[in-house]
C-alpha positions in Angstrom: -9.0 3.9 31.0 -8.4 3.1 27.3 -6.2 5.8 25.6 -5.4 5.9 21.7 -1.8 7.6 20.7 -2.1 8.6 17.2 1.2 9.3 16.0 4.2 7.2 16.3 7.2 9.7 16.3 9.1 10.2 19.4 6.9 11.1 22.2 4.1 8.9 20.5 6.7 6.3 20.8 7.5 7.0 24.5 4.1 7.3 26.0 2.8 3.9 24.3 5.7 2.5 25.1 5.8 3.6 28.8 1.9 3.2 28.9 2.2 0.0 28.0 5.3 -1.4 29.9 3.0 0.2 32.6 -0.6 -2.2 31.8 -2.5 0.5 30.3 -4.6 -0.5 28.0 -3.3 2.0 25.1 -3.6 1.2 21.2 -1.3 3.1 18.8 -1.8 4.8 15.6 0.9 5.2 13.0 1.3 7.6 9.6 2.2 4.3 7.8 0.9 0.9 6.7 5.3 0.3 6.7 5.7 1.2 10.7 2.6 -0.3 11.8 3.7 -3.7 10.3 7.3 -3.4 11.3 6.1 -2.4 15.0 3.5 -5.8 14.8 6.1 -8.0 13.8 8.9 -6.9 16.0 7.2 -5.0 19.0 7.8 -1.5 20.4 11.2 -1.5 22.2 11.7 1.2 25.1 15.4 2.4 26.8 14.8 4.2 30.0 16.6 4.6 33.5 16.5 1.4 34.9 15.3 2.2 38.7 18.0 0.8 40.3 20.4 2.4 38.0 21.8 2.4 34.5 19.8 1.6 31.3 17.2 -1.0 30.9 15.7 -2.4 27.2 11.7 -3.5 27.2 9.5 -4.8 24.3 5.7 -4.0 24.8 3.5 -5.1 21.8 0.5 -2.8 21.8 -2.2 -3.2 19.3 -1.2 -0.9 15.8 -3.4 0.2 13.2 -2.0 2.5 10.1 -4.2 6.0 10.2 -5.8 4.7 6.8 -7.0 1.7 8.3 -7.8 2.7 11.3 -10.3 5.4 9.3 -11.7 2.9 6.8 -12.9 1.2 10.2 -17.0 1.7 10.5 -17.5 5.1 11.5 -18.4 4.6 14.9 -17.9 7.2 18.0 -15.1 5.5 20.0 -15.5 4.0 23.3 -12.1 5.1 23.7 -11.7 7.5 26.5 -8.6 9.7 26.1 -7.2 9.9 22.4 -3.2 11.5 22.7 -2.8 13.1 19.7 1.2 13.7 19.2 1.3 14.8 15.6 3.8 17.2 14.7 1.8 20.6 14.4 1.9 20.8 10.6 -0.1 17.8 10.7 -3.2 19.3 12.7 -5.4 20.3 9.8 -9.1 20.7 8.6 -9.3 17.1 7.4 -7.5 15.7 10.9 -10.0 17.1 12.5 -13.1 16.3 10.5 -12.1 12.8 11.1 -11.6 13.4 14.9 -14.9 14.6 15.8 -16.5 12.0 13.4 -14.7 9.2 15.9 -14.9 11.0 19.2 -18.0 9.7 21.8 -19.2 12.7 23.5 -17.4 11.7 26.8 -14.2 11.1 25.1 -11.1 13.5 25.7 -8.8 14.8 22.7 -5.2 15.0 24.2 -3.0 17.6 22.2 0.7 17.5 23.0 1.9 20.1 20.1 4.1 22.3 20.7 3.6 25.7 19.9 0.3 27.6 18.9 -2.6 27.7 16.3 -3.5 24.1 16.1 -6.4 24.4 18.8 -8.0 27.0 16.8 -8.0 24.0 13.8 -9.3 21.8 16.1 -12.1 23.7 18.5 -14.1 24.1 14.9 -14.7 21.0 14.3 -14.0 19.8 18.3 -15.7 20.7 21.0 -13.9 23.2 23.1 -15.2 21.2 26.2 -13.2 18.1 24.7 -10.4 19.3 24.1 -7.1 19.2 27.0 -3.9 20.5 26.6 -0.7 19.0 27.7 2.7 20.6 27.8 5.1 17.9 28.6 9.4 18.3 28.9 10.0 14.4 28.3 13.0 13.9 26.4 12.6 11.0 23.7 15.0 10.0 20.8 12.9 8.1 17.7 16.3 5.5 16.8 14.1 3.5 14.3 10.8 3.0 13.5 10.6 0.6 16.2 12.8 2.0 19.0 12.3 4.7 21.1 14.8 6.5 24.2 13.6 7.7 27.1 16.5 11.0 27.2 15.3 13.1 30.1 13.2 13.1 32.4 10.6 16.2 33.0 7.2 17.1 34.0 4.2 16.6 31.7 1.3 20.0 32.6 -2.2 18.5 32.0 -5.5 21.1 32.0 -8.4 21.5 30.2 -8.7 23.9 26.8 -11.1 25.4 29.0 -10.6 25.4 32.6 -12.1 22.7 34.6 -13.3 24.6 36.8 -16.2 23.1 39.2 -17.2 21.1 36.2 -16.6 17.0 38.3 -16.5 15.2 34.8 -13.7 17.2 33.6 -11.5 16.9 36.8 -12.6 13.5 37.2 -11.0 12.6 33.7 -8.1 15.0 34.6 -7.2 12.8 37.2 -7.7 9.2 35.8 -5.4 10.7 32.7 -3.1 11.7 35.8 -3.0 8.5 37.7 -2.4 6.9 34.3 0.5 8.6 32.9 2.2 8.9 36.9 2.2 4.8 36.6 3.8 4.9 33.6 6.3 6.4 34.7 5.6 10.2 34.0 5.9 13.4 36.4 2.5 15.0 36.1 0.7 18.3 37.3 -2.7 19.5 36.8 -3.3 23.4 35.7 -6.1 25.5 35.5 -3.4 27.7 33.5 -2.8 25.8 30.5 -2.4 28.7 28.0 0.7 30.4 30.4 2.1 27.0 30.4 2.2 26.9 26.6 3.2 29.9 26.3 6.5 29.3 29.1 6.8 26.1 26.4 6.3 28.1 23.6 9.1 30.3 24.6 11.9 28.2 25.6 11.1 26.1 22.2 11.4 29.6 20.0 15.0 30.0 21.9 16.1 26.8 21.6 15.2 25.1 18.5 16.1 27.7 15.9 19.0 28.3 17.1 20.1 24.2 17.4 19.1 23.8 13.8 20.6 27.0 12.7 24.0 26.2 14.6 23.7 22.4 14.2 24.8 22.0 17.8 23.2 20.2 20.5 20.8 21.7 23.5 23.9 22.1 25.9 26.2 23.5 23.3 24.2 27.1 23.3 25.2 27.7 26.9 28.6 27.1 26.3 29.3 29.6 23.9 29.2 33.4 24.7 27.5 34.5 21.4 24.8 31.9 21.3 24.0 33.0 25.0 23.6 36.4 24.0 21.1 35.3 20.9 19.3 33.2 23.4 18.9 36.4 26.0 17.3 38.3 22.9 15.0 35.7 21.6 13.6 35.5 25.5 13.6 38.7 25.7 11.3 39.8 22.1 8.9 36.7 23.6 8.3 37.8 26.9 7.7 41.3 25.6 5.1 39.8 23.4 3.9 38.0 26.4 3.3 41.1 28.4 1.7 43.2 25.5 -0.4 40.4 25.4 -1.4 40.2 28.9 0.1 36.1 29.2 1.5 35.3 32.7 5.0 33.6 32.2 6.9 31.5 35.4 8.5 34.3 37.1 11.5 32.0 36.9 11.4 31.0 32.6 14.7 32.0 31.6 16.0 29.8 34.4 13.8 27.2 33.0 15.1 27.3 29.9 18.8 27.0 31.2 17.7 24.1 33.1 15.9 22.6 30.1 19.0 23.2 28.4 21.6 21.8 30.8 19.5 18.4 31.6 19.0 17.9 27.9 22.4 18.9 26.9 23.4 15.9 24.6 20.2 16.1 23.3 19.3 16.9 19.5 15.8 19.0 19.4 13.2 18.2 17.0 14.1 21.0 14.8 17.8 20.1 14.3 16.7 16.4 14.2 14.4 17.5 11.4 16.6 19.9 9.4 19.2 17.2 9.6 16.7 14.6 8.2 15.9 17.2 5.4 12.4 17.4 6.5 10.1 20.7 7.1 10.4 21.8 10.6 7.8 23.1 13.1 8.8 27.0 12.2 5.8 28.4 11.5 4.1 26.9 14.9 6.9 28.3 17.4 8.3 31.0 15.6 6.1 31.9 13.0 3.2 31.9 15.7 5.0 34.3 17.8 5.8 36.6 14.7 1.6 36.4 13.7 0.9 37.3 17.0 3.4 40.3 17.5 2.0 41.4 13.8 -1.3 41.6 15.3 -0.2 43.3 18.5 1.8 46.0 16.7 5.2 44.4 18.2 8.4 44.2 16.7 10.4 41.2 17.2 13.6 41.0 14.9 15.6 38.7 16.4 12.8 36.0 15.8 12.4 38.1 12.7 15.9 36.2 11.6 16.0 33.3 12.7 13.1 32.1 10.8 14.5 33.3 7.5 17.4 31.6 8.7 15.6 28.0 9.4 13.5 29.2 6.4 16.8 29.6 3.8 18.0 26.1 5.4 14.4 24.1 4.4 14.5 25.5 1.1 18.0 24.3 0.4 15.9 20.7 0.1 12.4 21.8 -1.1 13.8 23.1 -4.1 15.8 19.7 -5.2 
């Protein structure tokens, strides 16, 4: 199975990385001409668990291209079975996707490991609903440079069609090659015919967690550990899976345990919100939190909690925006 990862931040980092320490054929596509040149001369390097304990170091070389060279290629549909797309959110657009479909076979598979909601509706209209999987992963991975990539935490990566599989063999079929792939390289990985409560259980623990890092500037763990944070977390889960309900979206029975866990076995961990506030770059607001508020504003639902904590990430971004 050939698979295409097109975006090199830090879980585009980690999966070509693991994929191919692993053998897998996997080619990697980066935002600039400046990382794909750095990552051809000096290769990809990886820090994970070593499995007999500790940390180890590898350097896999898989074949780059920029995203403008890689689309001034012919445009030819792509014997390429799986393309992983791990773009931020705010960078599924109309465009992204025009250019997908013009490069996708008609067997091929678009992988989309965004968190939060919205950007399958972007895609599906240019994208064949039937193409399109979901994956809702809980890897931890740390971007160091350009080049280097940490493997943080381990989790469990949720794989399933847009629309369920079903009885349809092709779709399971590629499922499970995608499965048998990403489990070589390294990855725990389930298969779901319930992709959209998975997102949502995702979706959640993200709206709880990441605001509140950035807001606070702390550290995963850190919100555990003090009392008031705790009790901002409770409401946050609480608004969501209210939302949830009114909206008739099955959550694990166990989430809020879920999110302590996420919290306690990524507790030195920075998320991507805090990592981008502290870089001074625009978060993923509007896909966790602002999706949940769009939704409760179509539902009738008031969530006020949420309601402040994106003004609060909001107020932070425009400290910068307005330099």
């Amino acid at each position: 199975m050939k698979v295409r990862v097109i975006g090199a931040g830090a879980l585009g980092l980690l999966v070509s990385a693991s994929l191919a320490s692993a053998g897998a054929d996997v080619e990697l596509v980066t935002r600039t001409r400046e990382q794909a040149e750095q990552l051809e001369r000096d290769g990809l390097l990886l820090t994970r668990a070593a499995p007999e304990g500790g940390r180890e170091s590898v350097t896999v070389h898989p074949p780059v291209a920029s995203w403008d060279e890689w689309i001034a290629q012919p445009c030819m549909q792509s014997a390429t079975e799986i393309t992983a797309l791990t773009l931020k959110q705010t960078a599924v657009t109309d465009e992204l996707a025009k250019v997908l479909a013009e490069r996708l076979g008609p067997s091929a598979r678009l992988v989309c490991f965004q968190n939060g909601i919205g950007h399958t509706d972007i895609l599906s209209a240019r994208i064949s609903p039937s193409q399109i999987m979901l994956a809702v992963t809980t890897e931890g991975a740390l971007k160091h440079s350009p080049t280097e990539v940490e493997h943080t935490g381990r989790g469990i990566t949720w794989l399933g069609g847009m629309i369920p599989a079903g009885n349809r063999h092709d779709d399971e079929k590629m499922l499970k090659k995608l499965q048998n792939v990403l489990q070589n390289a390294g990855f725990g990985v389930s298969l779901s015919n319930q992709m959209t409560s998975k997102v949502w259980n995702k979706l959640l623990i993200n709206a709880v967690i990441n605001p509140l890092t950035a807001i606070l500037q702390i550290a995963n763990g850190k919100l555990l550990e003090l009392p008031a944070s705790r009790e901002l977390m409770r409401l946050l889960y609480d608004e969501g899976v209210t939302l949830a309900d009114k909206l008739n979206i099955e959550l694990a029975e166990d989430l809020w345990e879920q999110l302590e866990t996420v919290c306690c076995r990524t507790a030195a961990n920075q998320s991507s919100m805090l990592q981008d506030v502290r870089a001074e770059r625009l978060t993923e607001l509007d896909a966790i939190t602002g999706g949940l508020l769009a939704k409760a504003h179509q539902t009738g639902i008031q969530l006020p909690t949420h309601e402040t904590v994106y003004r609060l990430v909001r107020s932070i971004e425009q400290q910068w925006t307005k330099k």
